[in-house]
C-alpha positions in Angstrom: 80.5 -49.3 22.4 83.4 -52.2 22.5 86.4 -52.1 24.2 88.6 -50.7 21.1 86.6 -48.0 20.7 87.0 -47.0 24.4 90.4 -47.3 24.8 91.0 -45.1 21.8 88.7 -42.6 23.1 90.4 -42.7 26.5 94.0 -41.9 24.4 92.7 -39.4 22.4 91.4 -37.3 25.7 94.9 -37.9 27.5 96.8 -36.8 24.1 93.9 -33.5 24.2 94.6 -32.8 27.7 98.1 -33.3 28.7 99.8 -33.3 25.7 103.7 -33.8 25.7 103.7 -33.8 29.8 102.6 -38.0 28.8 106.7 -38.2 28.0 107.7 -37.2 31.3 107.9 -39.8 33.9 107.2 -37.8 36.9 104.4 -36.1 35.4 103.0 -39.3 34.5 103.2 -40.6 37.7 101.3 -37.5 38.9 98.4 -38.1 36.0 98.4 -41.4 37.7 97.7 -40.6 41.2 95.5 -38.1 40.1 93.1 -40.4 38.3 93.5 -42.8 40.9 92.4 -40.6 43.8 88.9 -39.3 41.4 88.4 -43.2 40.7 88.2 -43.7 44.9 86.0 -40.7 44.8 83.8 -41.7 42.2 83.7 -45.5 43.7 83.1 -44.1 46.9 80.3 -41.9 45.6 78.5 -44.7 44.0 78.8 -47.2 46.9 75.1 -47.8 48.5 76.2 -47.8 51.8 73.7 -45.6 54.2 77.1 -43.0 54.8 76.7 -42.2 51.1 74.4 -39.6 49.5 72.8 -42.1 47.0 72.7 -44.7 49.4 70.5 -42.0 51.1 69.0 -41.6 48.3 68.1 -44.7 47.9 67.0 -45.8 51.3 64.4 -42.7 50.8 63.3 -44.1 47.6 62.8 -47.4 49.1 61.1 -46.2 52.3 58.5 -44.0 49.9 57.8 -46.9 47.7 56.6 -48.8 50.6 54.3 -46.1 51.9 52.7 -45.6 48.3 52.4 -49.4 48.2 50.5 -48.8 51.6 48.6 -46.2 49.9 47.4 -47.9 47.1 46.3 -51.1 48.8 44.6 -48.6 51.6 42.4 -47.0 48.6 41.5 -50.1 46.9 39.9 -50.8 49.9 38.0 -47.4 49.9 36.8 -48.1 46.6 35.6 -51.2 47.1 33.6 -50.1 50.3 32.4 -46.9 48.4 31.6 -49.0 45.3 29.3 -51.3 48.0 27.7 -47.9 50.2 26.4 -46.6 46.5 24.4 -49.9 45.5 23.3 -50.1 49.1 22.6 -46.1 48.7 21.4 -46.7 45.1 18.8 -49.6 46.3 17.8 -46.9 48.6 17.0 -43.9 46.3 15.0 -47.0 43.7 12.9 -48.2 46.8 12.5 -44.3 48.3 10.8 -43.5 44.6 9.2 -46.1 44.4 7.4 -45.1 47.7 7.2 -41.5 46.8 5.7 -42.5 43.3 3.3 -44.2 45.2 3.1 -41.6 47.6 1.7 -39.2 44.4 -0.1 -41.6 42.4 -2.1 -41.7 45.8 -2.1 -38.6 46.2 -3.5 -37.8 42.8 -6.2 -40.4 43.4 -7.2 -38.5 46.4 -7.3 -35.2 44.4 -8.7 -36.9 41.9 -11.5 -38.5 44.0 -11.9 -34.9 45.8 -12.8 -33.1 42.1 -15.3 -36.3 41.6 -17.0 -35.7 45.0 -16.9 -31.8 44.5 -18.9 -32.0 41.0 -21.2 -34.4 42.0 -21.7 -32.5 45.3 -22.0 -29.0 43.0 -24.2 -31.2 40.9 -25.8 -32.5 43.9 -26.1 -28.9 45.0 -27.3 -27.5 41.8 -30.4 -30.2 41.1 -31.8 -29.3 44.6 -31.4 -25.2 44.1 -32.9 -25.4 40.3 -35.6 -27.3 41.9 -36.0 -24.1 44.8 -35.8 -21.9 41.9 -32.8 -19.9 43.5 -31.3 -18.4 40.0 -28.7 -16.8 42.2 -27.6 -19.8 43.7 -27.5 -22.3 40.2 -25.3 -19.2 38.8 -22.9 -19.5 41.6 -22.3 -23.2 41.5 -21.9 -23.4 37.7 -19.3 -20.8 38.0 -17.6 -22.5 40.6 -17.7 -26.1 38.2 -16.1 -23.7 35.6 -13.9 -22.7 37.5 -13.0 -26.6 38.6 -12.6 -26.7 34.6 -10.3 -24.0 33.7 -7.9 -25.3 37.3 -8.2 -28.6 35.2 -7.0 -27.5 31.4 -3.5 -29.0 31.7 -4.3 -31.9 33.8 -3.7 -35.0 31.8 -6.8 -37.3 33.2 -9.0 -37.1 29.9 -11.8 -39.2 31.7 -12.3 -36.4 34.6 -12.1 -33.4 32.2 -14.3 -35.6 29.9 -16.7 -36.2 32.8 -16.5 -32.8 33.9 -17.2 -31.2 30.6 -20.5 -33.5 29.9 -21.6 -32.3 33.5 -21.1 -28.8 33.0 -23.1 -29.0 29.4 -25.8 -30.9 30.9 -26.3 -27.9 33.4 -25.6 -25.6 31.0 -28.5 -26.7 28.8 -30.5 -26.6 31.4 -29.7 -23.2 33.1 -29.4 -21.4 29.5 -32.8 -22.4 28.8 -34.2 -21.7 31.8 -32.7 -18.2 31.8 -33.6 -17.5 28.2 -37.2 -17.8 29.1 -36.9 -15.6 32.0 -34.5 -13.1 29.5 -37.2 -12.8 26.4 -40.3 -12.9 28.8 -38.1 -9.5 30.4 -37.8 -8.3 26.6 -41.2 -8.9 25.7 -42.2 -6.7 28.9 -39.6 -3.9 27.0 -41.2 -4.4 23.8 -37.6 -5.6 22.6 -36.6 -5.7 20.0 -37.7 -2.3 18.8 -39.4 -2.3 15.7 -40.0 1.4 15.7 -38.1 3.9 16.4 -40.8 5.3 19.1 -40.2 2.6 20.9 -36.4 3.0 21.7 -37.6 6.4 22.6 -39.3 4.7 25.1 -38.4 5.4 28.7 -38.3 1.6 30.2 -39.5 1.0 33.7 -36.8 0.1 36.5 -38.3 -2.8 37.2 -38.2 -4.7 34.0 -34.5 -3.0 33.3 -33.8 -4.6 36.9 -34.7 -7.6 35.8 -33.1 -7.8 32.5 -29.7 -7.0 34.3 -29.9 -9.7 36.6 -30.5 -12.2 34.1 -28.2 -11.0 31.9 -25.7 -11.3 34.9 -27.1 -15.1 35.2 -26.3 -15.8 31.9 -22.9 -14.3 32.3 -22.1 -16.9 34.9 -23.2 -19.4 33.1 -21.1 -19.2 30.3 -19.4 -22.2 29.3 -15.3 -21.9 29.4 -13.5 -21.8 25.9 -11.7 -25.3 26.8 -15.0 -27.2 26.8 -16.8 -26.0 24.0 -16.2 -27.7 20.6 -16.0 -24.3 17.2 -18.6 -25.2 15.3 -17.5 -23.1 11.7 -20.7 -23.7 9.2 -18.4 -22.0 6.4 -14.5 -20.5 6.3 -16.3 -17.4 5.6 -17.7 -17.4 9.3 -14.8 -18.7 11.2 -13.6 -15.0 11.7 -16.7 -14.4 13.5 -16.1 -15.4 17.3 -19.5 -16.5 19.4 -21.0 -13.9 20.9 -21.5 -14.1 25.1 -25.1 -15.3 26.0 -27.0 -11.7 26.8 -26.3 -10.7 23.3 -26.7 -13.8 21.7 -30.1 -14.0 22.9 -30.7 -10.2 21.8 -29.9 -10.6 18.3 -31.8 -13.5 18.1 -35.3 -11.8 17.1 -33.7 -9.7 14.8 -32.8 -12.6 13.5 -35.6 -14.2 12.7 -37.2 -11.0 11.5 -34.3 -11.1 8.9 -34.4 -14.5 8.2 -38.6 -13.9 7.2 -37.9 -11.0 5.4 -34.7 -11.3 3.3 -35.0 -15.6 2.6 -37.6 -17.9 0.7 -40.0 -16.5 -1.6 -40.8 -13.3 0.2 -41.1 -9.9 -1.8 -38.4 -8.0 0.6 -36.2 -11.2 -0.8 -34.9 -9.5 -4.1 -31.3 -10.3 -4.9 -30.9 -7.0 -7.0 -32.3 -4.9 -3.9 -29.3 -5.5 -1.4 -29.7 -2.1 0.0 -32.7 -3.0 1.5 -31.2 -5.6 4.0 -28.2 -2.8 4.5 -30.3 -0.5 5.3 -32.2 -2.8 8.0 -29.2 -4.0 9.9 -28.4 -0.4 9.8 -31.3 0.7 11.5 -32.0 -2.0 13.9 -28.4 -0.9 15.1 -29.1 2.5 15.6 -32.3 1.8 17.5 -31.0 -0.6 19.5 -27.5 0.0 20.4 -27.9 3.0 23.0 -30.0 0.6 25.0 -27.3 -2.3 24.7 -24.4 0.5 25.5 -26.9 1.9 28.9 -28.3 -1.1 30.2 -26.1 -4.7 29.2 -22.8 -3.5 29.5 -23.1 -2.0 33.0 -23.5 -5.9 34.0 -20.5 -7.2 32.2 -18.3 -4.3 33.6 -19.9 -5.1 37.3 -18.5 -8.8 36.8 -14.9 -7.4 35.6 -15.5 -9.0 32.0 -13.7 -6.0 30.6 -12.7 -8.2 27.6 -16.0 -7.7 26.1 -17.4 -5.1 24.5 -21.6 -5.4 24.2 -22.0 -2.7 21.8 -19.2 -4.3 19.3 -20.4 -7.8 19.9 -24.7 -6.7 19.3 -22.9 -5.1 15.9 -21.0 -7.9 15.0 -23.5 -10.3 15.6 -26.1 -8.2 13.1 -22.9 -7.9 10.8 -22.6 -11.7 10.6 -26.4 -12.1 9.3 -25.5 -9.7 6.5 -22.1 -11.8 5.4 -24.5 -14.8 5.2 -27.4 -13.4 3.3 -24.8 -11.7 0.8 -22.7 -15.2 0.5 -25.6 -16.7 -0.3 -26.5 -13.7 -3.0 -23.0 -13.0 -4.8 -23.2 -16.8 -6.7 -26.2 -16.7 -8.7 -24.7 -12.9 -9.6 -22.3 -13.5 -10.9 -23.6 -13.3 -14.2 -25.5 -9.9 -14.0 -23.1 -7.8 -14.3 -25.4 -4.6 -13.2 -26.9 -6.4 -10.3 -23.4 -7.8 -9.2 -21.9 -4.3 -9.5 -24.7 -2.9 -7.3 -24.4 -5.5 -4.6 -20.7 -4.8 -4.3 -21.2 -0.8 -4.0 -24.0 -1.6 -1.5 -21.5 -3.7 0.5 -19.0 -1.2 0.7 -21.5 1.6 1.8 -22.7 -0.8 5.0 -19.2 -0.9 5.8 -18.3 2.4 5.5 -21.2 3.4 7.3 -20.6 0.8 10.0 -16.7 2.7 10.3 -17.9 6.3 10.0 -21.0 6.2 12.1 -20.7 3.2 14.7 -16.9 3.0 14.8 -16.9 -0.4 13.9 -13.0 -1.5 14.2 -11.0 -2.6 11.4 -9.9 -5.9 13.3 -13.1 -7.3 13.1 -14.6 -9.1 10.7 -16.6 -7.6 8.5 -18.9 -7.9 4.7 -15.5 -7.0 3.0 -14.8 -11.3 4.1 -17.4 -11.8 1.2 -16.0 -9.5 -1.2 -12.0 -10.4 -0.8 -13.4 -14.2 -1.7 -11.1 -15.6 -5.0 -14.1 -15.7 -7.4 -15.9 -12.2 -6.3 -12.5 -10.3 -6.0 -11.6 -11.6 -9.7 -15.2 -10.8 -10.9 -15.3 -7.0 -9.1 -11.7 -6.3 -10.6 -13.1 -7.4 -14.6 -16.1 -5.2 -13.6 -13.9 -2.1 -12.7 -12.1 -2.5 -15.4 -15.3 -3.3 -17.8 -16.8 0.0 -16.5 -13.9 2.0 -16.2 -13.1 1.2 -20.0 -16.5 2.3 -21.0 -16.5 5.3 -19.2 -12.8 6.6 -20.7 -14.8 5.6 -24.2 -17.8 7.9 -23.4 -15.9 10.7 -21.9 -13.2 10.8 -24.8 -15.7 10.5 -27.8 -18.7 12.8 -26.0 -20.3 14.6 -28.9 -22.7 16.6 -26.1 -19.9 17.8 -24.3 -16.4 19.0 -25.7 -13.9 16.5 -23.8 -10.7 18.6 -23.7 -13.4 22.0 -23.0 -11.6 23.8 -19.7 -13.6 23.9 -16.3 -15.0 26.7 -15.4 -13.9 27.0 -12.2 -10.0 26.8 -12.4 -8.2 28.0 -9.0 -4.5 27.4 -10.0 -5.2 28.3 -13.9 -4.4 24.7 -14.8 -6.9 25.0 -17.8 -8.3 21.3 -16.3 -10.4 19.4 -19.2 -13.2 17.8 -19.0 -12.5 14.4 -19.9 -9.0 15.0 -16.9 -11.4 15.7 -14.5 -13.7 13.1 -15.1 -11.1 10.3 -15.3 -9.5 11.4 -12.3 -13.1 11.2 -10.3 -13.2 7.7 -11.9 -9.6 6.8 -10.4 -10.5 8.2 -7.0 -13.8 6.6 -7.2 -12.2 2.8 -7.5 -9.5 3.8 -4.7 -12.5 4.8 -1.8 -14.2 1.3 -3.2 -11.2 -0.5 -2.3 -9.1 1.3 0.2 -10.8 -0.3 3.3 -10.3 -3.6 2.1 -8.2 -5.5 5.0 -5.3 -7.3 2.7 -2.7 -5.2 1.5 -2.3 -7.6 -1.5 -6.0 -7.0 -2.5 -5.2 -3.6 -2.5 -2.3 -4.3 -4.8 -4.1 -5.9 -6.9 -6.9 -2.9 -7.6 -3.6 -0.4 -7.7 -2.5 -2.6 -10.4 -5.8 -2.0 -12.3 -5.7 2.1 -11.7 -1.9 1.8 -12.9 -3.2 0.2 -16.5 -6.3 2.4 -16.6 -3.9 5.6 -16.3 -1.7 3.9 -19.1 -4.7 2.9 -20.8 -5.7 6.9 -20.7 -2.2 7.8 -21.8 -2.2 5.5 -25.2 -5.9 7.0 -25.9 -4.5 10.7 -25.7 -1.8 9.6 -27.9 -3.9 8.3 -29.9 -5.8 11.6 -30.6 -2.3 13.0 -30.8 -1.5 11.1 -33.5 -4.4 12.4 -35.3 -3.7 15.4 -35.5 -1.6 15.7 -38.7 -2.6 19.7 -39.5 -2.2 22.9 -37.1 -1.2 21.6 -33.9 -1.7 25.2 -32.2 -5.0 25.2 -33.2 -6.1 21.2 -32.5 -6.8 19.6 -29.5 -3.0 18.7 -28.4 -2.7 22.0 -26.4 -5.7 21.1 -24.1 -4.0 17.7 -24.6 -1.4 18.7 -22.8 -2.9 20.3 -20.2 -5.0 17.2 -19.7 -1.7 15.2 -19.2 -0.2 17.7 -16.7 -3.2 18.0 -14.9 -3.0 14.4 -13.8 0.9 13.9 -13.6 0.2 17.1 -10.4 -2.8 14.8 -9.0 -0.6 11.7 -9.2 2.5 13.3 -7.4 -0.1 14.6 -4.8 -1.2 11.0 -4.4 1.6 9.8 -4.6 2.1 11.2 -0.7 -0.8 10.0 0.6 -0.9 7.8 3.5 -2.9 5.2 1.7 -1.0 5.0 -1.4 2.5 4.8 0.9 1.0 2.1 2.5 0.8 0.2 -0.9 4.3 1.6 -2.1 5.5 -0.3 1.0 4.0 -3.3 0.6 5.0 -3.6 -3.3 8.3 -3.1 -2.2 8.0 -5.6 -0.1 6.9 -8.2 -2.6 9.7 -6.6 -4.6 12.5 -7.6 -2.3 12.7 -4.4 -1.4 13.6 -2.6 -4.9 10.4 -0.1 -5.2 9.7 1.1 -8.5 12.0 3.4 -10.1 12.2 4.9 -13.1 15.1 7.2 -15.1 13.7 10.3 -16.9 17.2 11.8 -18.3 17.8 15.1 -18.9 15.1 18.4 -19.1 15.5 20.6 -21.4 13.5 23.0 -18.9 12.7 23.1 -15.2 9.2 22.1 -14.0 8.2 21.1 -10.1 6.4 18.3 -11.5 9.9 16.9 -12.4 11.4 15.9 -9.2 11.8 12.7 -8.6 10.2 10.4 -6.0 9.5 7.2 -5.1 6.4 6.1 -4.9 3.8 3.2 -6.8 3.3 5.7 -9.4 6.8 6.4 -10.6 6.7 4.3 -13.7 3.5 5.9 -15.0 4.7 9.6 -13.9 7.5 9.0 -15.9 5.4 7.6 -19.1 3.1 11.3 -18.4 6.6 13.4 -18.4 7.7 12.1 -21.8 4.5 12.6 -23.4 4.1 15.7 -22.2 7.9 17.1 -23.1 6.9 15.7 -26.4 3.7 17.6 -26.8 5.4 20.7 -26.2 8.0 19.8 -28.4 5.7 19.5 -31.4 4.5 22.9 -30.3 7.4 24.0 -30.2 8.8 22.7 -33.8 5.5 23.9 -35.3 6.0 27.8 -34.8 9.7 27.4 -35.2 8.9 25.9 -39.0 6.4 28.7 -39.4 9.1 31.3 -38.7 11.9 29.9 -41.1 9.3 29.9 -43.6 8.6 33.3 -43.1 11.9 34.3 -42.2 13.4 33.8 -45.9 13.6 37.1 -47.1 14.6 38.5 -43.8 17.7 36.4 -43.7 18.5 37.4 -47.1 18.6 41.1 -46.3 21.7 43.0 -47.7 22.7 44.1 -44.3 26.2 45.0 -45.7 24.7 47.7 -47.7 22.4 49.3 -45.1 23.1 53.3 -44.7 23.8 54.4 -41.7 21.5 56.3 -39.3 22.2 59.5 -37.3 21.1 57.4 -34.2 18.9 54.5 -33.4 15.5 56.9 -33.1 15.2 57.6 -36.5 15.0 53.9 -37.5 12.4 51.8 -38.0 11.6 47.9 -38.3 13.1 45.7 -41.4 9.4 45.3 -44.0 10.8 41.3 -44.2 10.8 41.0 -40.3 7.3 41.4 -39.7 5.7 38.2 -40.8 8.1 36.5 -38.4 7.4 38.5 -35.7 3.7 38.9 -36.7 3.9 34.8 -36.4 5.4 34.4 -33.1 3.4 37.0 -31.5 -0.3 35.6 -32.8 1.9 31.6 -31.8 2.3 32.8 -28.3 -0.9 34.3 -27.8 -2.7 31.5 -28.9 -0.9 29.6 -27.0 -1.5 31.9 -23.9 -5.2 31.4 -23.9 -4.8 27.6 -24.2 -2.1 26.5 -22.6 -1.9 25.8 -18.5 0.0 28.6 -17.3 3.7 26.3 -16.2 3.4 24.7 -19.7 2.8 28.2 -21.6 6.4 29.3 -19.0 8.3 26.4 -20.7 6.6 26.7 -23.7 7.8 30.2 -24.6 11.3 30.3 -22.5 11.7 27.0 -25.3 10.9 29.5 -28.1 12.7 32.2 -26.9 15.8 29.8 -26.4 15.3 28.3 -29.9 14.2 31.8 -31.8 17.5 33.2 -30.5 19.9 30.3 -31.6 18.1 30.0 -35.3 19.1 33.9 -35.5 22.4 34.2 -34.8 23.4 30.7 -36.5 21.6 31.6 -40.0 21.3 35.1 -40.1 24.4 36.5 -37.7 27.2 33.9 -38.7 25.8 33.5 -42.7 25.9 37.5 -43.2 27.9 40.1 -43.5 27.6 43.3 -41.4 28.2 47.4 -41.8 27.5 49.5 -39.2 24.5 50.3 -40.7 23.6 46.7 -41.2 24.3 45.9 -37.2 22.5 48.7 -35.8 19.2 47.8 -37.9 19.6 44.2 -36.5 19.9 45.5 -33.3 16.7 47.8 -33.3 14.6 44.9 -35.0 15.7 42.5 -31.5 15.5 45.3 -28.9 12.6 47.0 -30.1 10.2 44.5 -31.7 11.4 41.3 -30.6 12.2 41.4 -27.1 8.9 43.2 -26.5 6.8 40.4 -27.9 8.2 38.5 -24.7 8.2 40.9 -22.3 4.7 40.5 -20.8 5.9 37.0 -19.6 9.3 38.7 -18.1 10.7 41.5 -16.9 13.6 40.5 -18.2 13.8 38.6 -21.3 16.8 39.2 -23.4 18.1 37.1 -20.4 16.4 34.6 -22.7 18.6 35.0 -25.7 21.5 33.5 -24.2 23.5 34.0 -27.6 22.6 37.7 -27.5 22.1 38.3 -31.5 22.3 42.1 -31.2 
């Protein structure tokens, strides 16, 4: 700001402040000595002399500034000396690990060079006690160089474990077939394995049982830990079957060979279209043999706290895996005989149903279904279900020994079941026990699929035959039609609560994204149980079954209700205007042109009676009744004209013939005739 500017300022403020007092002398002078006395004070103020507050002020500042200078130069120097103790402290920490790493690498070599001198003193230890012939002894040390093994699975020196693992074969070699001999000469002495059944009847003598049980115990402790033994899978097919521990090995091994003579080469028990005859002998060699595996093996590996196996499972499962090879082997060349590769698969699921049922054998463990569930052989069973189910639906539908749609004899909820619904039904729940054990719920799926086209394929056949029908329908086949179709529409709701067919409902809703089938029926005309709605894998075909059914009752239905406008010309054209009038209702009697209607309806319903499931023959006439009651009082009531005379006729015709015609199904049945045409 210049000094123009400032002087102007300053005149403005004194023109602000004291105004016209600036014309007065004396109270100029005052302004004067005013100003000058806050000029000294402001001078005096400012002046950095030590008497003044900022000359205190700034003699503090000063003195502080020093001090921080003091400060600053003070922790330079601690940085510096800190920045020299860590690379003196840092050269101390490299050369301490540097010893400690030394320290352990030595240390490791010690431990390492320990483990070396304990196996080849255990080795040492184990030549000179197989050469004293002390089986006790030899079982101990290998267990204690299998133990060094499983102490060494995460250690990373491969050359010890490699080393280690050679040793502990080589002895194991050596011990197994030492041991072996000693185990069969033991079976030999209990005529194992037993042949005939009087033999496992057998009481065995202590000594040789002894015997057995301490070699089996040897054997035990031999066995060579999981980490050092290399899977050897022949097939994919086998890899499910883990090995079996050495005491059963070795007792499965004659049977074994007895199978492998009888059921390979160019022997006459080899016959590819006889599978049930190498079923049946796994099946019996299990149930002579297993009691004595269950009473005499597992003891031992109880004794040694192996509680992870099970001998009676693993003598099963090793029998089980001879019969997945021999019918792998089989299945290919059978491919192409459809009766022989039909047979092998029912054989199949027999052994394993018989291995479940009788021997308990768990679902977790793998089993001949492997074979079966294979890409090729699943693809070739389904085209033979189909294949046999097809030809089976021909036969049963076009039977000329036996009526198809003829009613069962015995019939406990009068659902007038046919033939030809019972047959096909056994035929659905035969497929379902053939594959409800299989292990893979989308294998299971798959054979739902095929009962799901078989049941529409049934439906378009019965339509079919509907179809054909082109004169009486009360007196063809489509009333035992339609009990055929509501026969299986109750069996299917039934099954449709099933554990096992919930299972599959899940899973397919699963694959679905979790949108199970559903399916929209619409509106009833009439109430059945059978109606309500549910979820479950046969919803879509239920729904099909409904609709045909409602149809087939429908056509029924519209049959005798075109018989009785045909008959019920004249009575509609009755002069009911004109009719005399009675004393009283008593001494009337029914119209002459009302009684081939009524004669129609009643010999309708009674046929129908006889033929009809009892629910169907319920909807069946409450339809008529329904229908018979609107057709009246639309073209007779509302297109006529009515005396008294004329009325009360009408009215005794209803109450007296009608209504009685339905009131062996009702106690009630004008309720019926909703539009009340009297």
């Amino acid at each position: 700001m210049n000094s123009t500017n400032v002087k102007r300022q300053v005149i403005n403020e004194l023109n602000e402040k004291y105004g016209a007092d600036l014309l007065n002398y004396e109270k100029c002078k005052q302004i004067y000595e005013q100003l000058k006395k806050e000029k000294a004070y402001i001078e005096n103020e400012l002046n950095l002399s030590d008497t003044s507050s900022i000359g205190r002020v700034v003699k503090d500042a000063k003195t502080v500034k020093e001090k921080v200078g003091t400060y600053v130069e003070q922790s330079e120097r601690v940085i510096k000396e800190v920045e020299i103790n860590l690379i003196e402290i840092e050269d101390v920490r490299r050369d301490m690990q540097e010893r400690l790493d030394k320290l352990h690498a030595l240390e490791c070599t010690l431990q390492y060079m320990k483990v070396v001198q304990k196996i080849e003193f255990l080795s040492v230890e184990l030549e000179r006690e197989v050469k004293r012939k002390d089986d006790e002894q030899c079982a101990t040390i290998f267990a204690n160089l299998c133990e060094i093994s499983r102490n060494l699975t995460d250690f990373q020196a491969m050359n010890l474990r490699k080393y280690l693992k050679e040793t502990l074969h080589y002895w194991h070699n050596i011990l197994k077939d030492k041991f072996t001999k000693d185990y069969y000469d033991v079976m030999k002495a209990l005529k194992w394995p037993f042949v005939n059944t009087n033999f496992s009847l057998q009481i065995p003598t202590p000594t040789n049982i002894q015997k057995l049980q301490i070699i089996a115990e040897y054997l035990l402790q031999i066995e060579l830990p999981s980490e050092t033994v290399d899977p050897l899978i022949r097939s994919a097919l086998l890899s499910d079957f883990p090995p079996l521990c050495l005491p059963v090995t070795l007792l499965v091994e004659p049977l074994k060979k007895r199978f492998l003579y009888h059921f390979y080469g160019a022997r006459q028990t080899n016959r590819t279209d006889k599978p049930e005859w190498y079923f049946t002998q796994i099946l019996t060699w299990i149930r002579d043999h297993i009691e004595f595996v269950t009473k005499w093996i597992q003891p031992v590996i109880d004794k040694l706290g192996l509680h992870h196996i099970d001998a009676k499972l693993e003598f099963i499962r090793g029998l089980v895996q001879l019969a997945v090879e021999k019918l792998h082997s089989d299945l290919p060349n059978l491919q192409y005989h459809d009766f022989t590769f039909s047979h092998s698969i029912d054989e199949a699921l027999g052994f394993d149903k018989e291995l479940r049922e009788t021997y308990s054998y768990p679902q977790n463990q793998p089993s001949i279904l492997a074979v079966l569930t294979q890409a090729k052989i699943i693809i070739k069973w389904m085209a033979m279900e189909k294949k046999y189910a097809t030809e089976k639906m021909d036969a049963m539908l076009s039977s000329t020994s036996v009526d198809p749609f003829e009613p069962l004899t015995y019939d406990i909820e009068d659902l007038k079941i046919t033939t030809c619904a019972d047959a096909f039904i056994t035929l659905l729940q035969t497929i379902t026990e053939r594959y409800e054990s299989l292990p893979q719920p989308g294998h299971r799926l798959q054979f739902l699929d095929l009962q799901l086209e078989l049941l529409d394929d049934f439906r378009v056949r019965l339509l079919q035959l509907v179809n054909a029908e082109h004169e009486n329908v009360v007196e063809s086949k489509v009333p035992m039609i339609a009990n055929t179709i509501y026969y299986i529409e109750n069996v299917l709701v039934d099954w449709g609560t099933m554990l096992h067919y919930l299972n599959l409902y899940y899973y397919k809703s699963q694959s679905d994204n979790n949108e199970g089938p559903r399916s929209s029926l619409g509106d009833c005309d009439y109430s059945d149980p059978t109606d309500i709605e549910s979820e479950t894998v046969f919803a879509e075909t239920l729904s099909l079954y409904r609709h045909m059914r409602r149809d087939l009752l429908l056509n029924l239905s519209d049959y005798v209700m075109l018989e009785v406008k045909s008959k019920s010309k004249a009575y509609r054209r009755e002069r009911w205007s004109l009719m005399k009038i009675g004393k009283d209702i008593k001494g009337l009697s029914l119209t002459p042109s009302a009684c081939p209607i009524f004669e129609v309806v009643a010999k309708r319903l009674h046929q129908l009676q006889k033929t009809l499931a009892s629910k169907l023959f319920t909807i069946f006439w409450r339809s008529i009744a329904q229908r018979l009651d609107n057709y009246l009082f639309e073209n007779l009531v509302l297109d006529s004209r009515f005396n008294d005379g004329g009325a009360l006729q009408l009215k005794y015709d209803v109450t007296r013939n009608l209504l009685p015609l339905f009131s062996q199904f009702s106690e009630r049945p004008e309720s019926y005739f909703i539009n009340r045409v009297v």
